[in-house]
PyMOL Python script that loads the backbone (N, CA, C, O; Angstrom):
from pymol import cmd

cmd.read_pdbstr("""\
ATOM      1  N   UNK A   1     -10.987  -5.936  -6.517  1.00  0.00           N
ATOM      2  CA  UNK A   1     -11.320  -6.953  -7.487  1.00  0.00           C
ATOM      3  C   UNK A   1     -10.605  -6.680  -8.811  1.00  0.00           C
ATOM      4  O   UNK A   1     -10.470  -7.572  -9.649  1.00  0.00           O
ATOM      5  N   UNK A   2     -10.167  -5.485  -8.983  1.00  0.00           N
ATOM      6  CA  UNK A   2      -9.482  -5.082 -10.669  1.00  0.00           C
ATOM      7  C   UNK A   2      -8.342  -5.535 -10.293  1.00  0.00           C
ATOM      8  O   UNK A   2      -7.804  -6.364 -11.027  1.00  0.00           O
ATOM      9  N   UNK A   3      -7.667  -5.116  -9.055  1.00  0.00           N
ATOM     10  CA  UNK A   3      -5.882  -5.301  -9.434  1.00  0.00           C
ATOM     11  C   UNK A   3      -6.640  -7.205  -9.328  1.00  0.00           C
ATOM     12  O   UNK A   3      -6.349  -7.653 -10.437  1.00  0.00           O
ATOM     13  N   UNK A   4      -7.188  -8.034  -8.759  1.00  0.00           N
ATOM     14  CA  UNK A   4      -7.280  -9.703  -8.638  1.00  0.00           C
ATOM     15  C   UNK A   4      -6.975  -9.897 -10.209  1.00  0.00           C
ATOM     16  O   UNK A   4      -5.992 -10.392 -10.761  1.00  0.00           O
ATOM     17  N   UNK A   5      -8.189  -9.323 -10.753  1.00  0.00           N
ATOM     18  CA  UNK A   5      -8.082  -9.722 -12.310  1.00  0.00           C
ATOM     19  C   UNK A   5      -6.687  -9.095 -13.033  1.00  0.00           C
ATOM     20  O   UNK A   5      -5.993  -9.832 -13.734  1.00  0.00           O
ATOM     21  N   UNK A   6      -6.326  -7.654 -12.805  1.00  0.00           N
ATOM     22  CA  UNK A   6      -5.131  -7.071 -13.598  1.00  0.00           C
ATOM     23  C   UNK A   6      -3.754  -8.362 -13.022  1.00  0.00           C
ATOM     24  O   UNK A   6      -2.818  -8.711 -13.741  1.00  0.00           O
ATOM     25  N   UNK A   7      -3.906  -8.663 -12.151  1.00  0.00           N
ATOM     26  CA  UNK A   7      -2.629  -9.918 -11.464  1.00  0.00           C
ATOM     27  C   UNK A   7      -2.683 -10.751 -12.112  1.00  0.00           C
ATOM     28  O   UNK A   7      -1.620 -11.312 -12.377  1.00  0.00           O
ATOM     29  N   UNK A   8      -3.759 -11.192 -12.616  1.00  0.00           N
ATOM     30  CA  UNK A   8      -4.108 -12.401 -13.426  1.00  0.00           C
ATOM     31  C   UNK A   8      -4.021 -12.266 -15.001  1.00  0.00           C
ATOM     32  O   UNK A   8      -4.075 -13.274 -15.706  1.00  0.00           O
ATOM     33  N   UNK A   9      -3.908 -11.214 -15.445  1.00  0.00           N
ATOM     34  CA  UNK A   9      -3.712 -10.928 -16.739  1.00  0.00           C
ATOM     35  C   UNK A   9      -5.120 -10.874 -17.727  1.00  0.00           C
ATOM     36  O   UNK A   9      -5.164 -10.965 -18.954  1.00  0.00           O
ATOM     37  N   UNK A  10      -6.129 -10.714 -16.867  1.00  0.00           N
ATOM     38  CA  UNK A  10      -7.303 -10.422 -16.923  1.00  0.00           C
ATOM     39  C   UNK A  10      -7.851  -9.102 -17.711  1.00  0.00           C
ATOM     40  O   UNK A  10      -9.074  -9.014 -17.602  1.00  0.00           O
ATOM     41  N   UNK A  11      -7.243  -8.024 -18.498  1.00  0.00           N
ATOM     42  CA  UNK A  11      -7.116  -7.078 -18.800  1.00  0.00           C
ATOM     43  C   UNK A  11      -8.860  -6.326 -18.631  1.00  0.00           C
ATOM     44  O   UNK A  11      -9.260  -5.548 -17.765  1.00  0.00           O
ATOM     45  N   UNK A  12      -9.607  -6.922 -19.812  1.00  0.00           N
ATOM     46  CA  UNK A  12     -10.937  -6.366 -19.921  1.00  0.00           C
ATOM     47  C   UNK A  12     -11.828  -6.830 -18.942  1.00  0.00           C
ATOM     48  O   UNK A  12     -12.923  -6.274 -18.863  1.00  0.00           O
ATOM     49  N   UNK A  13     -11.517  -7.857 -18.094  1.00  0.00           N
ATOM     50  CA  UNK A  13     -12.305  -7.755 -16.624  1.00  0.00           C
ATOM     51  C   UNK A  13     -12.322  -6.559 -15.890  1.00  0.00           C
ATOM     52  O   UNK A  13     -13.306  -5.940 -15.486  1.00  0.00           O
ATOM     53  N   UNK A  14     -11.037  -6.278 -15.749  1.00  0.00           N
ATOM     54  CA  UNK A  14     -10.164  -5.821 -14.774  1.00  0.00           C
ATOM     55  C   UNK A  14     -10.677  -4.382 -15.509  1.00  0.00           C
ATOM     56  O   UNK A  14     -11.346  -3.983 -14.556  1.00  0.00           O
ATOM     57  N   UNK A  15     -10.776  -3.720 -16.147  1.00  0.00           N
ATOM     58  CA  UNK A  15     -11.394  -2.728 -17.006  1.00  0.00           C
ATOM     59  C   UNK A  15     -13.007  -2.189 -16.702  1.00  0.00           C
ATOM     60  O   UNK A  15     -13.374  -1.086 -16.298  1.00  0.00           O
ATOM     61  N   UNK A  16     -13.873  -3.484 -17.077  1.00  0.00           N
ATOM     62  CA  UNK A  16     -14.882  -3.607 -16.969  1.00  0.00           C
ATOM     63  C   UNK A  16     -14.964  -3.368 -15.503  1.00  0.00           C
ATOM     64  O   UNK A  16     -15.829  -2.520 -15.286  1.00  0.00           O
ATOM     65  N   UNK A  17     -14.227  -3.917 -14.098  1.00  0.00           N
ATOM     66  CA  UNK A  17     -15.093  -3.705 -12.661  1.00  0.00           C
ATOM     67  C   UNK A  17     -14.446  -2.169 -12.272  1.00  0.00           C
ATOM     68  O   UNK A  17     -14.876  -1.486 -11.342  1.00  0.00           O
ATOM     69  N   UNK A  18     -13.287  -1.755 -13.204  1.00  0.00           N
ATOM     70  CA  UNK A  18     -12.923  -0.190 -13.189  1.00  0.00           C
ATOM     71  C   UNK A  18     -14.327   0.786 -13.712  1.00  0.00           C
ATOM     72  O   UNK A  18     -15.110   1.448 -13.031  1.00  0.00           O
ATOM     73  N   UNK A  19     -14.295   0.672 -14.452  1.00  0.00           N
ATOM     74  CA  UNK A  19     -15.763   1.136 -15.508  1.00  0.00           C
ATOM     75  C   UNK A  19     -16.678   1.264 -14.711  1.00  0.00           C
ATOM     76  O   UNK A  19     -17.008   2.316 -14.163  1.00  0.00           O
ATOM     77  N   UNK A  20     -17.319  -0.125 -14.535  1.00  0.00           N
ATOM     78  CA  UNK A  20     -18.177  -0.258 -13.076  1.00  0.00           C
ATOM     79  C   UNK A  20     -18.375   1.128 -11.879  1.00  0.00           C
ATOM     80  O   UNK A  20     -19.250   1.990 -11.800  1.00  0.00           O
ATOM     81  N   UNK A  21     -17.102   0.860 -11.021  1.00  0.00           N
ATOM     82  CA  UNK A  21     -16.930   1.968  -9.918  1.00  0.00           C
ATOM     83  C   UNK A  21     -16.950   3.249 -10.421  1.00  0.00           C
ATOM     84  O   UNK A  21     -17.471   4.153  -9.768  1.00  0.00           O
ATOM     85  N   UNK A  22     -16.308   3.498 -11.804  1.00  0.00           N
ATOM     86  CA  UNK A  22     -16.481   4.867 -11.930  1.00  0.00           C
ATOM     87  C   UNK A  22     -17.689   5.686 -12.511  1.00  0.00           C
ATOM     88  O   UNK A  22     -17.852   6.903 -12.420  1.00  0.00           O
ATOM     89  N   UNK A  23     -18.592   4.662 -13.198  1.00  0.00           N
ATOM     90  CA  UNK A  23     -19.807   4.807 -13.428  1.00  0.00           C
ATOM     91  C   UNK A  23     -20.644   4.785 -11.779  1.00  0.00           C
ATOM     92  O   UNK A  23     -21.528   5.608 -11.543  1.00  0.00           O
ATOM     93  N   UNK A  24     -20.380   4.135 -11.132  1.00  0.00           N
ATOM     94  CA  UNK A  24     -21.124   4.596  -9.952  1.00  0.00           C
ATOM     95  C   UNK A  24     -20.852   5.358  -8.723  1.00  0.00           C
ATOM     96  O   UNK A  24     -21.290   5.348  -7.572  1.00  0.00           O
ATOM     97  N   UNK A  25     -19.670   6.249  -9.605  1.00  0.00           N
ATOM     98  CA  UNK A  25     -19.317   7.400  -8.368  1.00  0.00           C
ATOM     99  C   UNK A  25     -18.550   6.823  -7.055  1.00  0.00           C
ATOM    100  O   UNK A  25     -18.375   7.610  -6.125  1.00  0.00           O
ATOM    101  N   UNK A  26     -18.151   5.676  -6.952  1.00  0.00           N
ATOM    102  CA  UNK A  26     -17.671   5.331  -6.160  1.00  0.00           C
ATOM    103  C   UNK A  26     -15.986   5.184  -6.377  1.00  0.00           C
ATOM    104  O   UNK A  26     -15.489   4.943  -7.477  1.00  0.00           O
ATOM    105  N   UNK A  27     -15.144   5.388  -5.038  1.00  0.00           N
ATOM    106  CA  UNK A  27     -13.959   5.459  -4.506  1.00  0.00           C
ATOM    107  C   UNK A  27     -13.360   4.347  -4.225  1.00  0.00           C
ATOM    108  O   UNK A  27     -13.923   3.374  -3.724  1.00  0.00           O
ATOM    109  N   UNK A  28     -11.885   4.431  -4.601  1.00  0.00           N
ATOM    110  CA  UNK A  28     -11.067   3.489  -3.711  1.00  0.00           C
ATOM    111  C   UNK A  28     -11.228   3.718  -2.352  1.00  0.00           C
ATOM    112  O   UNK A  28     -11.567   4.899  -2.416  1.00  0.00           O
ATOM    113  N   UNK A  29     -11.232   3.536  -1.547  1.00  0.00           N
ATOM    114  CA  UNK A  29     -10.701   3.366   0.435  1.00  0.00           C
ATOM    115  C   UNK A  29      -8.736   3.548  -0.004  1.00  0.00           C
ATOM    116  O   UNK A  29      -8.144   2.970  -0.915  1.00  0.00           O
ATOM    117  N   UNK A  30      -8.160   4.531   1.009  1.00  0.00           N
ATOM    118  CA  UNK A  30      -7.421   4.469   0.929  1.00  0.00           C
ATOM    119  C   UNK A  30      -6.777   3.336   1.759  1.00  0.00           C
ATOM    120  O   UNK A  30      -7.479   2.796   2.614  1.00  0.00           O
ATOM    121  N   UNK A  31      -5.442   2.909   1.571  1.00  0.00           N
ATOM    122  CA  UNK A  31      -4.549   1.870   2.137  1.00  0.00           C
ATOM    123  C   UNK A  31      -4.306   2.371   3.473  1.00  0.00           C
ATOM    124  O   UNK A  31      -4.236   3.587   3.652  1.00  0.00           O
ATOM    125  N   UNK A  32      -4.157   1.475   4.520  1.00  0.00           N
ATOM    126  CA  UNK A  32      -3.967   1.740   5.849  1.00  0.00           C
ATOM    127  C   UNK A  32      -2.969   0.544   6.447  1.00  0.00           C
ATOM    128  O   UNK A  32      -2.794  -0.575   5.965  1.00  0.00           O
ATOM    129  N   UNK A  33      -2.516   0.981   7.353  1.00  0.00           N
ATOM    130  CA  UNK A  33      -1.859  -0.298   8.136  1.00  0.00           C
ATOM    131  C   UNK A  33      -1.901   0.596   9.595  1.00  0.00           C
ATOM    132  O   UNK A  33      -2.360   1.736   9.671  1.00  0.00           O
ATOM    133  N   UNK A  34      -1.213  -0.317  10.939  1.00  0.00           N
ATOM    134  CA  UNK A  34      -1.339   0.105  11.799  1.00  0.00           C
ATOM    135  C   UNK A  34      -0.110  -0.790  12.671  1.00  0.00           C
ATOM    136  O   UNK A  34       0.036  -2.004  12.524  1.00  0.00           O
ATOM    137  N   UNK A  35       0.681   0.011  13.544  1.00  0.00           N
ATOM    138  CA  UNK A  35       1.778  -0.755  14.443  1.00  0.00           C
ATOM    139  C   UNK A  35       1.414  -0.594  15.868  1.00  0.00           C
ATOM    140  O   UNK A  35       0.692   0.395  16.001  1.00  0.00           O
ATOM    141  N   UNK A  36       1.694  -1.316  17.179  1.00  0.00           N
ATOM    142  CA  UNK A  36       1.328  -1.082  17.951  1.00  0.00           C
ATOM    143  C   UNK A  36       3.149  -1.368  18.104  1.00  0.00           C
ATOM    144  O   UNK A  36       3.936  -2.144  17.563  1.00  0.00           O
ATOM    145  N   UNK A  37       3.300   0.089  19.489  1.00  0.00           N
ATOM    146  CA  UNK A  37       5.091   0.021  20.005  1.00  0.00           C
ATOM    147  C   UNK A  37       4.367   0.432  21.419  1.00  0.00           C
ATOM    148  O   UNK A  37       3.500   1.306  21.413  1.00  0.00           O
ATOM    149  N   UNK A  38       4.660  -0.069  22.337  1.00  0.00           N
ATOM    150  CA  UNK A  38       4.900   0.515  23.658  1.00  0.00           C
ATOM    151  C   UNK A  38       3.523   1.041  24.455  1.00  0.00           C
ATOM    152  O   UNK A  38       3.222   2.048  25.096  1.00  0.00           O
ATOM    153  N   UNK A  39       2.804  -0.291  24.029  1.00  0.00           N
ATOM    154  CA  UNK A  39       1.558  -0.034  23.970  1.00  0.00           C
ATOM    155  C   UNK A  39       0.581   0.865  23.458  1.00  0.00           C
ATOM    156  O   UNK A  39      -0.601   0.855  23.801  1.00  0.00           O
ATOM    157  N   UNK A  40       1.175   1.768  22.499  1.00  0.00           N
ATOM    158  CA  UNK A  40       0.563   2.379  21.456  1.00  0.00           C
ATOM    159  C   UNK A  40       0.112   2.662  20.432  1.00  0.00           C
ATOM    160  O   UNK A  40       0.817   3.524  19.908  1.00  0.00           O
ATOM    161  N   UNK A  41      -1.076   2.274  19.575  1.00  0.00           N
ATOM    162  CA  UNK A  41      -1.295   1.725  18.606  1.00  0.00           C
ATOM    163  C   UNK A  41      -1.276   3.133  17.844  1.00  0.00           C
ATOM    164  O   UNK A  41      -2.031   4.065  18.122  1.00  0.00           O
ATOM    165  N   UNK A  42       0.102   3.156  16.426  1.00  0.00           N
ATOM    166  CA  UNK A  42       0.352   3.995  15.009  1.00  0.00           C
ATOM    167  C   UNK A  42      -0.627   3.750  14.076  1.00  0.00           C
ATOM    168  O   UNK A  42      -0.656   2.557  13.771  1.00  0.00           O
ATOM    169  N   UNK A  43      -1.545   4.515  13.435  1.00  0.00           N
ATOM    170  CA  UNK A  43      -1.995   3.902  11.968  1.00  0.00           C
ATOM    171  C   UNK A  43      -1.400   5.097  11.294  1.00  0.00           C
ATOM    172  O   UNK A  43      -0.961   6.174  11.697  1.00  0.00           O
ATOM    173  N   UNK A  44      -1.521   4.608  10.294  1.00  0.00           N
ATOM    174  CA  UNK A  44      -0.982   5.457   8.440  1.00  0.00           C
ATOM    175  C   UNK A  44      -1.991   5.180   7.781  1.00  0.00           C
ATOM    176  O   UNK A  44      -2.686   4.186   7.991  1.00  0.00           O
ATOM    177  N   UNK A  45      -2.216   6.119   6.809  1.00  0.00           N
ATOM    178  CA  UNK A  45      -2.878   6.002   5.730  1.00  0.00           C
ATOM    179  C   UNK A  45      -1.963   6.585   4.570  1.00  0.00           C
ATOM    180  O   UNK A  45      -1.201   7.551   4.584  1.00  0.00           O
ATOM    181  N   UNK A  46      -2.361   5.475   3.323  1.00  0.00           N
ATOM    182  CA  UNK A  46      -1.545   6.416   2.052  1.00  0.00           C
ATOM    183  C   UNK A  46      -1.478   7.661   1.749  1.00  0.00           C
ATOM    184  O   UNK A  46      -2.474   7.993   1.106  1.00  0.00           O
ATOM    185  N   UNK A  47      -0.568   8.715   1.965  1.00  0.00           N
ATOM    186  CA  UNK A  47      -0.589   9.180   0.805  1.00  0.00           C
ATOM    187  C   UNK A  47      -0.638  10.867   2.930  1.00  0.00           C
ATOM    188  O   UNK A  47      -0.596  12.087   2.772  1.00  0.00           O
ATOM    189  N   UNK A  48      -0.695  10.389   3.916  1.00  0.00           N
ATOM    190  CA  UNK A  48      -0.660  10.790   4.960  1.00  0.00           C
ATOM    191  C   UNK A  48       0.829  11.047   5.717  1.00  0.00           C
ATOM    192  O   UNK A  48       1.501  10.373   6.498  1.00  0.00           O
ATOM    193  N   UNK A  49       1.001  12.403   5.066  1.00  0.00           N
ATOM    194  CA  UNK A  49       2.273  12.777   6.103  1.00  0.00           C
ATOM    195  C   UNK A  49       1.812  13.642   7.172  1.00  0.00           C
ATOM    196  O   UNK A  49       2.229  14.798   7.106  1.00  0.00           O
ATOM    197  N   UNK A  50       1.061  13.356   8.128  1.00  0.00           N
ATOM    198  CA  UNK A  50       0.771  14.046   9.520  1.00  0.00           C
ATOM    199  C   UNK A  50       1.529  13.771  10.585  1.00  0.00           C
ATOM    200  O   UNK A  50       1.642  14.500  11.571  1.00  0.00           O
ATOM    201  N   UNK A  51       2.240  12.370  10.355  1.00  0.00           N
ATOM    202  CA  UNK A  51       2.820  11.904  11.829  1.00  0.00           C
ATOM    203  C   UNK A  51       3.517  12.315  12.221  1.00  0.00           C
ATOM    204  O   UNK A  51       4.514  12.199  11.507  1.00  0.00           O
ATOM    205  N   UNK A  52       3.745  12.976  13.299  1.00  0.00           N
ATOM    206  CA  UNK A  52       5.163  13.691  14.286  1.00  0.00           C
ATOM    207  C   UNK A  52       6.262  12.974  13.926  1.00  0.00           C
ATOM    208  O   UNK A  52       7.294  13.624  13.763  1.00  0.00           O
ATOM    209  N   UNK A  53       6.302  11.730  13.752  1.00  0.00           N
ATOM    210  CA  UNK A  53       7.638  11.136  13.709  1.00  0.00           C
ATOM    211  C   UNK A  53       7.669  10.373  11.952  1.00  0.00           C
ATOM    212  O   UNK A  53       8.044   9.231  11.689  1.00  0.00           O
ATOM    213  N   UNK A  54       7.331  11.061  11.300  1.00  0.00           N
ATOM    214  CA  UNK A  54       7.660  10.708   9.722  1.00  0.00           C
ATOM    215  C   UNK A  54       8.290  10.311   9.387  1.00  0.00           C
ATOM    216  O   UNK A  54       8.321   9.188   8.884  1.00  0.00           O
ATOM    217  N   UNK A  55       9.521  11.480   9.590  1.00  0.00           N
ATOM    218  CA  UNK A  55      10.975  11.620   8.723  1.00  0.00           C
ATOM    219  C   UNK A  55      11.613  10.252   9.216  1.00  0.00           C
ATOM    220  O   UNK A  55      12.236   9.483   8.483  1.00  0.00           O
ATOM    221  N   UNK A  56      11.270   9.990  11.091  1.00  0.00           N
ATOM    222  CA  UNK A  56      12.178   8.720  11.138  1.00  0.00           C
ATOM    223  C   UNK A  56      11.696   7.305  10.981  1.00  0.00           C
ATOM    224  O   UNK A  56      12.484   6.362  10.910  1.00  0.00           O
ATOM    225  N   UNK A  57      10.223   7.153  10.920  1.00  0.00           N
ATOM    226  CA  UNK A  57       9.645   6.102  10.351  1.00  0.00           C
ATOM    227  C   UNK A  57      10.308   5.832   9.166  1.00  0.00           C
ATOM    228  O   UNK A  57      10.853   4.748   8.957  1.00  0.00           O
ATOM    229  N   UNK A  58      10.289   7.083   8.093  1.00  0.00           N
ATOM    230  CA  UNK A  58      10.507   6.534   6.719  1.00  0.00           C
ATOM    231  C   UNK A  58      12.091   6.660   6.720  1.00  0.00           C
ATOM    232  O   UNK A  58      12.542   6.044   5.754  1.00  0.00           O
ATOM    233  N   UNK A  59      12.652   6.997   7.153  1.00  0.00           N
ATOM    234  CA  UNK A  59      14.404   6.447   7.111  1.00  0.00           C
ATOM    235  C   UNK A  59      14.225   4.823   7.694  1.00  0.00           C
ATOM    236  O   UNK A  59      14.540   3.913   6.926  1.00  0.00           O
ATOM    237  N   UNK A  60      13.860   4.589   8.675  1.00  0.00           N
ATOM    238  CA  UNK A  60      13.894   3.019   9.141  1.00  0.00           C
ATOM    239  C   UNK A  60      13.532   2.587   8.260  1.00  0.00           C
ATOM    240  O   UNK A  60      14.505   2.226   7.597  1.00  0.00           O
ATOM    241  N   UNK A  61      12.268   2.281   7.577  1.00  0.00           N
ATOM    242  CA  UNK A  61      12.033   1.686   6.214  1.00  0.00           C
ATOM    243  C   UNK A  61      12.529   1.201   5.425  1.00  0.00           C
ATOM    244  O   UNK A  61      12.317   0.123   4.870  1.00  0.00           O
ATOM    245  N   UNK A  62      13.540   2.243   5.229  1.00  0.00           N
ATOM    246  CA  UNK A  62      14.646   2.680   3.818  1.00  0.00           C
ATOM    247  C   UNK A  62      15.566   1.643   4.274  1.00  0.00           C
ATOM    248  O   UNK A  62      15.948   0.751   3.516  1.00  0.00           O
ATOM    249  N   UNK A  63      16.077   1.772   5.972  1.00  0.00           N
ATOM    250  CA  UNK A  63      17.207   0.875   6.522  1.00  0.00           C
ATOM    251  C   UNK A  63      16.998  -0.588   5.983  1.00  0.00           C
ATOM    252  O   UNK A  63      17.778  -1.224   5.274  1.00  0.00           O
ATOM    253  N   UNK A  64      15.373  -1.114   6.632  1.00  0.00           N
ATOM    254  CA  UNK A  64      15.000  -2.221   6.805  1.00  0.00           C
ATOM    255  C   UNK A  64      14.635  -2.658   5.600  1.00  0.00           C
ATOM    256  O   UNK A  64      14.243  -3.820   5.711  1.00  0.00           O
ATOM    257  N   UNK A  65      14.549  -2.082   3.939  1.00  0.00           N
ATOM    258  CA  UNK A  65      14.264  -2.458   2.900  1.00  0.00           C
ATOM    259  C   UNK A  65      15.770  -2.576   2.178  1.00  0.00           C
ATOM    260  O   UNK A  65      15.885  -3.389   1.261  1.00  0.00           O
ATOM    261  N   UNK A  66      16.899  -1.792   2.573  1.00  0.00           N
ATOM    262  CA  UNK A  66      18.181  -2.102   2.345  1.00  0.00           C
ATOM    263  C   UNK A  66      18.428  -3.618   2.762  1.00  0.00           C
ATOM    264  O   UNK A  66      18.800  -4.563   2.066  1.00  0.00           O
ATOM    265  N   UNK A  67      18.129  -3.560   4.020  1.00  0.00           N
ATOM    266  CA  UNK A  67      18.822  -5.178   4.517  1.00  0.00           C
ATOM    267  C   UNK A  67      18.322  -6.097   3.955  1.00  0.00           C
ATOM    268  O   UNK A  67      18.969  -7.013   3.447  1.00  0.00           O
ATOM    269  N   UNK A  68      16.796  -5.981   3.953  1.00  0.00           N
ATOM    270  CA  UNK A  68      16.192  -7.457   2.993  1.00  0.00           C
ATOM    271  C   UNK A  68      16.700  -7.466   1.894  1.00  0.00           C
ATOM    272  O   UNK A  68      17.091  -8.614   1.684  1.00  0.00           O
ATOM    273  N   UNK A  69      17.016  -6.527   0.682  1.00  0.00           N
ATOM    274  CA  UNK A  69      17.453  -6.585  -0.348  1.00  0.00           C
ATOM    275  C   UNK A  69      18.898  -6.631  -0.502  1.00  0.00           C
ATOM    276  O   UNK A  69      19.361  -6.600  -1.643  1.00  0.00           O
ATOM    277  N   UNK A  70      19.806  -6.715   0.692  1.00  0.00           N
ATOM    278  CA  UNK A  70      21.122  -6.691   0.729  1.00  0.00           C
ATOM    279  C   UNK A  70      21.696  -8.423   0.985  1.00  0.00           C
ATOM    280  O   UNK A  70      22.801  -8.897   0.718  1.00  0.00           O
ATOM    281  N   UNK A  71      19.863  -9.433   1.904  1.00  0.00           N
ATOM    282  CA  UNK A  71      20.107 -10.212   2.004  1.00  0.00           C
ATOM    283  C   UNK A  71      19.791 -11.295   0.779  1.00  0.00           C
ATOM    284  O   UNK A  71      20.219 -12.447   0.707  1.00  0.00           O
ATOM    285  N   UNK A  72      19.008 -10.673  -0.074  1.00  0.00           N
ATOM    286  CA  UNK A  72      18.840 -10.951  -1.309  1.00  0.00           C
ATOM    287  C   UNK A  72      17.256 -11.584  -1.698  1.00  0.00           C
ATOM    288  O   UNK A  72      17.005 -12.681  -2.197  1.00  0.00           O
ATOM    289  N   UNK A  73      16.117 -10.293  -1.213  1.00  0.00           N
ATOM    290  CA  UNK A  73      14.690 -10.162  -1.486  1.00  0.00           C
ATOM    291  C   UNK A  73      14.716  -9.653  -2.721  1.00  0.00           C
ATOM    292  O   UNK A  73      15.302  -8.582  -2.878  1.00  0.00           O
ATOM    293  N   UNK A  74      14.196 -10.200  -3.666  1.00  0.00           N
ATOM    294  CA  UNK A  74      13.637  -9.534  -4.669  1.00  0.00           C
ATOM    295  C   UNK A  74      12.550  -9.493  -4.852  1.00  0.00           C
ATOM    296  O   UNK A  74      12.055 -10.475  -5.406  1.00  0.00           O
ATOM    297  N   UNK A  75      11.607  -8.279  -4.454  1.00  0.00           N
ATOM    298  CA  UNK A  75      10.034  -7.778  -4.891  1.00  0.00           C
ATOM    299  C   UNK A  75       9.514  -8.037  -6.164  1.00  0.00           C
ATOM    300  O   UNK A  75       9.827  -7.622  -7.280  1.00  0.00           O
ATOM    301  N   UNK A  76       8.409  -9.029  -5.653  1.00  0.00           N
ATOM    302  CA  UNK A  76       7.733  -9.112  -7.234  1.00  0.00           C
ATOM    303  C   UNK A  76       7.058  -7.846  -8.043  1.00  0.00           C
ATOM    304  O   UNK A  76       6.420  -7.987  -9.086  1.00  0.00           O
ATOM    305  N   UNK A  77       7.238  -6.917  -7.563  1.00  0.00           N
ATOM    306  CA  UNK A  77       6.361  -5.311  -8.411  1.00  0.00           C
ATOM    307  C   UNK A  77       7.024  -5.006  -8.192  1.00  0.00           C
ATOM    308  O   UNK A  77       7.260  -3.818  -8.414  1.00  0.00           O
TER     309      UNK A  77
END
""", "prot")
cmd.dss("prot")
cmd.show_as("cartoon", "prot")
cmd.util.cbc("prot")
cmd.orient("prot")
């Protein structure tokens, strides 16, 4: 709900539901996603380098964020 309001330019909302959580001891959830290849379902979590195959996940990445931006993506953040 903070980054909704910080997107919006919401500053002291976005403050105030920060304030909020940290007054009540409570956590972000970290970010997750999940791929399924070869009938095998990958998850990640932020901030999680455990996976056997890291190094080449995150080179593909790198490949596949070259090409979009080579085809001319520009990321709004």
């Amino acid at each position: 709900l903070s980054n909704i309001y910080a997107a919006a330019g919401k500053w002291d909302d976005a403050a105030k539901v920060r304030k909020m959580i940290g007054d009540k001891g409570l956590k972000r959830q970290a970010g997750c996603s999940s791929i399924e290849v070869n009938n095998r379902v990958h998850g990640f979590v932020v901030g999680d380098d455990l996976h056997p195959q890291r190094e080449e996940i995150y080179a593909e990445l790198q490949r596949l964020c070259r090409l979009v931006e080579d085809a001319g993506y520009m990321p709004d953040t």
